[in-house]
N, C-alpha and C positions, 0 to 999 in steps of 0.2 A: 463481444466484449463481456469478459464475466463479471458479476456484480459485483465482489471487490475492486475491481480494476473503473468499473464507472464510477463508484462512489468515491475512489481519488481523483479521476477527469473531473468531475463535480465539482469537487473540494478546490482543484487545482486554478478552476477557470471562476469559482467565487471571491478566491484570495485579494485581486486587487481590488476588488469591490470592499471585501472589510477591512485594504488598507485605507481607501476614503474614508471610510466611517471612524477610525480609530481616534483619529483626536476627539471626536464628538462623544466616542465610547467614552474615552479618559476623563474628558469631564464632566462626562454623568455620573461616571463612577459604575457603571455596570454598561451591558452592551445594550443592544435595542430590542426591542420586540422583535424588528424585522427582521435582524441579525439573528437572533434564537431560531425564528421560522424558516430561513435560511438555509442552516447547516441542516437541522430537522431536514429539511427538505431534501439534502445531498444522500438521505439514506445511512448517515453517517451514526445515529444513537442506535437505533435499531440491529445495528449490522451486527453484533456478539448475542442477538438476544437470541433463545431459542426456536427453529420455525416453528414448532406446534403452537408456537402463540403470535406468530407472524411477523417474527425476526426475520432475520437474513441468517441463523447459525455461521456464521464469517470466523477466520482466524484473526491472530492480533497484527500480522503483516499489512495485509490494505490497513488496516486502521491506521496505525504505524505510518503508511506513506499519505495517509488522507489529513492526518493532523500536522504533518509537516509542512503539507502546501498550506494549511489555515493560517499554521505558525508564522509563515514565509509572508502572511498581509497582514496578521495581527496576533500580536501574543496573546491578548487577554482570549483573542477567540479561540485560537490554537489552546489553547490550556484547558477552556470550558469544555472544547470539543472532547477532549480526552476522558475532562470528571463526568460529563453527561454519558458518554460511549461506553467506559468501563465501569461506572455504577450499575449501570444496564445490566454488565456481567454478572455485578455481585449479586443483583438482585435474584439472579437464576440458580446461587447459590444457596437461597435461603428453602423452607420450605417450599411444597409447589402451592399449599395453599394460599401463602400472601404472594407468591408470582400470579396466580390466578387472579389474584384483588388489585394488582396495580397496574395488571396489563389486560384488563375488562375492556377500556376502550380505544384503546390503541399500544401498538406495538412497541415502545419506548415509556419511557419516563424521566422528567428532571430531577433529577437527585442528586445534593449536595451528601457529603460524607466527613468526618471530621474522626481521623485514626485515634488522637490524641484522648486516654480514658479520663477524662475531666466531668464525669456525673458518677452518680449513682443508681443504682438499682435495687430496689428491697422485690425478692421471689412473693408473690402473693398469689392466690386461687387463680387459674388458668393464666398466668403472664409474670408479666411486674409490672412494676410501677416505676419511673425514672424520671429523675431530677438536675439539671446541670446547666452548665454553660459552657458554649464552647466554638475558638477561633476558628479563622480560615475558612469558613464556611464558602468556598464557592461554589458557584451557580444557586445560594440561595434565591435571589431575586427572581428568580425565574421558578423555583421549584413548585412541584408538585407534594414533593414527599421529601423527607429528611431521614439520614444516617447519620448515628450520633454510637460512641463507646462507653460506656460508663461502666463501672464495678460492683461485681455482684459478691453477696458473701456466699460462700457455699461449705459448709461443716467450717473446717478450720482451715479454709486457706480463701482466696481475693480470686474472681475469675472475671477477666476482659471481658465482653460483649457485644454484638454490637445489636441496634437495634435501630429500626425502621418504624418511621411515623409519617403520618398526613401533615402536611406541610398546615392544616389550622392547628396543629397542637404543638408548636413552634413560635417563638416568637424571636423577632429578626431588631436585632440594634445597630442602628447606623453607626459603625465606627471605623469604616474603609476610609481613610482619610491615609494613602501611602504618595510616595515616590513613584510606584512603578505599578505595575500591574491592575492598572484602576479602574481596567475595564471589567474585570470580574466580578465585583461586586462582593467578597468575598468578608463579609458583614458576621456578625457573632449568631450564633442559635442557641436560645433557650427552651429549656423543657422545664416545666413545674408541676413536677408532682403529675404525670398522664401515663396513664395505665398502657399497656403494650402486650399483648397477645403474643402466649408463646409461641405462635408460628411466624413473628416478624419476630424474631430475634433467632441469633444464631453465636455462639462461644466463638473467639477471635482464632481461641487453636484450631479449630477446626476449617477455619479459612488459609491459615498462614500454612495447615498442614495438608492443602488440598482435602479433605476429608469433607467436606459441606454434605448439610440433605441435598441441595442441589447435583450433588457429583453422584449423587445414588438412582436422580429421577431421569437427567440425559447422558445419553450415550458421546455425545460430541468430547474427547479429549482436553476441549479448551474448560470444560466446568471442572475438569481434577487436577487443574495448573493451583500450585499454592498462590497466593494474595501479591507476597512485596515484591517477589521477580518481574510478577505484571504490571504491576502499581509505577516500579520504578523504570521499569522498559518504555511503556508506553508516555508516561510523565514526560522522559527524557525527550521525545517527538519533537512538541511543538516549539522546544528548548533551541535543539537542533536546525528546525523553522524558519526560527528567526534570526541564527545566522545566515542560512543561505540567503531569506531576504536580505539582508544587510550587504551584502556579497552581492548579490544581483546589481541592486542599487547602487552601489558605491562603482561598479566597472561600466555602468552607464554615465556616470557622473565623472569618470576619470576621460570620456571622451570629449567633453565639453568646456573641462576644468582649467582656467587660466589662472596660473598662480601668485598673488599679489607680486608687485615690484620685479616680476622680472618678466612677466608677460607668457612663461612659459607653458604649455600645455604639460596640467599631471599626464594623459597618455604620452609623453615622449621623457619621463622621467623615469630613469633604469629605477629610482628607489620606488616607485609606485607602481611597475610592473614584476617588481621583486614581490611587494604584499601580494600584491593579487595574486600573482605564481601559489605564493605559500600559502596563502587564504583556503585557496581552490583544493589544494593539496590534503590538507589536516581538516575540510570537512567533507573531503571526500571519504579519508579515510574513516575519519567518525561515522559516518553513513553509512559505511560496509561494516562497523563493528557493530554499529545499533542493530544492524538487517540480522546480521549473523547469532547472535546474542538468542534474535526474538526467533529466527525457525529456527537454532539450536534449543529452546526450551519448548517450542512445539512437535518439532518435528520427536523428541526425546518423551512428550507422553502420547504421542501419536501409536508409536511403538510400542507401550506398553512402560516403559520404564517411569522414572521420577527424577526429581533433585532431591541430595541431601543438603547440608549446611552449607557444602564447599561451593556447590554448582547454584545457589541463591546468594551466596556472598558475591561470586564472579557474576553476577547480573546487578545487584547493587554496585558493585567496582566498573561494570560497563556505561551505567546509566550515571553516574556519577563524573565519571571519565570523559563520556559526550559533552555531556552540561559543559563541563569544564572547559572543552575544548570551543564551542561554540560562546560563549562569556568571552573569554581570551581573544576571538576572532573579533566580536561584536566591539570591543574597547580597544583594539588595536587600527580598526579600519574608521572608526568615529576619529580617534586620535588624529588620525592621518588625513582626515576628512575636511578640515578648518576649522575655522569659526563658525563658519555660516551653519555648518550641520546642528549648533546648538537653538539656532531658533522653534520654538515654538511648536511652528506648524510644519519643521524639519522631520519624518522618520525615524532619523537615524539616533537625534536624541531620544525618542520616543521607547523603541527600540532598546538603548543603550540601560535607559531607567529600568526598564522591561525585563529583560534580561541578569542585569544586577538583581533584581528585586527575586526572581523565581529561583534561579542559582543559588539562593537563601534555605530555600527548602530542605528540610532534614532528610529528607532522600539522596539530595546530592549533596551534601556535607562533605566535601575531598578528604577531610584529615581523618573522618570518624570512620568514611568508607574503605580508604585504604586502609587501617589500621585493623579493619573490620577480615579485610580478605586477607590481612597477612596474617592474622591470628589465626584463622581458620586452613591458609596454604601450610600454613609451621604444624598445622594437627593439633592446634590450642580450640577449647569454647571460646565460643563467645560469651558476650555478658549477657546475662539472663533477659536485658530487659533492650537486648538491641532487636530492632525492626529490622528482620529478616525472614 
């Protein structure tokens, strides 16, 4: 078995173990220790990292199917799997000197990332200095290091950034307090005023434009993939995930299912072998779109070639598109599901919160992305300041 293919068998047979843990995740508000040591342990952060530093150099395919099984027993952990996995990448992006510094003692690293340019940066003698605050932060609770965006001046124009720091020159504010997603722990990051060495910073164009120091230090294809195609392919996974858990679940429970006042089993009701039919259907196809999407954008720098605008807007329109379709299955099969599926220590509500809440995400925005790809199939820009 090749090491992509174990570290989804991994992934796939720890799933029902972090669907156990989920409710306890939720109300802790972050996942467990042992849950982080866990997926660590499936091979799954490491596998994008480079082998000269004792990665697994892996494509974004296994990763792709290793965070859909996590998805499929827990959102929050399916989603972390992703941020920890593909920060991993970016870090291979950056110079080799801070790869060198944060892969000293083992091959991975926990790094939360926050795209959003919500600090600043003043250039000073070897670095800057950067100041901010900034949402969404997940997998802080666990980090080691923090990625944050803030704005630089440079002559007369404003330039994105991003920039890497040690998780003590960070400070972390409780204010996860959501509907959904609660196991992420996905809390504020601040910076005040802490200096940052130019070799952990890296200008955002030069990620969004495949262009990094990292694309110049390894040979592997996957370090000259631009930023959002990856961001929002892989994102889309654990989305995907937690439809299929839902789906799984819900045609187990349609075998045992007696339906109030009239005694009859959901498995012998044509309307509730109709859902399932179409369940099955539209995330199957979602699956083959997500699959196809992710070795059409590798298999395309594999060869030598790139994306321009069109072919990163049609992967924001793919990943966008998923999400979408997996939300729609998730609310349509709870719906169908009773009462009872709103308890508690139910799943599917769990799930359903879960789902609405990531769905939110400006990655999969349906009106902004469709608008996004139709501007760009008509031969129109986009607007300057879309994430693409």
């Amino acid at each position: 078995m090749e090491y992509g293919e174990e570290i989804v068998r991994r992934a796939r047979e720890l799933a029902p173990v972090l669907n156990e843990r989920a409710r306890a995740a939720e109300e802790a508000r972050r996942l467990s220790d042992q849950t982080v040591a866990d997926l660590a342990g499936t091979g799954l952060f490491r596998m994008l990292v480079p082998e000269r530093f004792g990665g697994g150099g892996q494509g974004f395919g296994a990763m792709v199917a290793a965070c859909r099984e996590i998805g499929a027993g827990d959102a929050s952990a399916g989603w972390l799997s992703v941020i920890y996995t593909l920060h991993n990448w970016m870090i291979a992006l950056l110079p080799e000197e801070a790869q060198r510094e944060v892969w000293a003692d083992r091959p991975y690293a926990l790094v939360p990332c926050t795209l959003a340019p919500n600090g600043t940066a003043e250039a000073v003698d070897g670095g800057h200095r950067v100041t901010g605050r900034w949402s969404w932060g997940s997998g802080v609770m666990h980090a080691d290091h923090v990625m944050v965006m803030a704005l630089v001046t440079v002559a007369d124009s404003i330039e994105p950034r991003l920039f890497l720091l040690p998780r003590e020159d960070a400070e972390v504010h409780d204010v996860w307090h959501t509907s959904g997603m609660r196991g992420t722990g996905s809390n504020d990051i601040e910076i005040k005023d802490r200096f940052v060495p130019a070799h952990r910073s890296v200008p955002l164009t030069d990620l969004t434009e495949g262009r990094s120091p990292g694309s110049r230090v390894h040979d592997g294809a996957i370090y000259r993939i631009p930023l959002v195609p990856v961001f929002a392919l892989t994102g889309a996974a654990p989305v995907l995930g937690v439809a299929e858990g839902v789906l799984a679940r819900y045609a187990e429970r349609m075998q045992g299912r007696v339906m109030a006042y009239t005694g009859v089993k959901q498995r012998d009701l044509m309307s509730g072998q109709i859902r399932l039919a179409k369940a099955t259907a539209d995330l199957a196809a979602a699956r083959l779109l997500l699959e196809d999407a992710v070795r059409h954008l590798t298999e395309t720098y594999e060869s030598g070639g790139g994306y321009g605008i069109a072919e990163r807007a049609r992967s924001r329109l793919v990943a966008a598109h998923v999400a979408g379709v997996a939300r729609t299955i998730v609310n349509e099969l709870c719906a169908s599901g009773g009462a009872s599926v709103q308890f508690a220590d139910s799943p599917f509500q769990r799930a359903q919160r879960d789902v609405n809440t990531i769905s939110a995400h400006v990655v999969f925005d349906a009106d902004a992305t469709y608008a996004l790809y139709g501007r760009t199939a008509l031969g129109m820009e986009p607007d300057p300041m879309t994430l693409v």
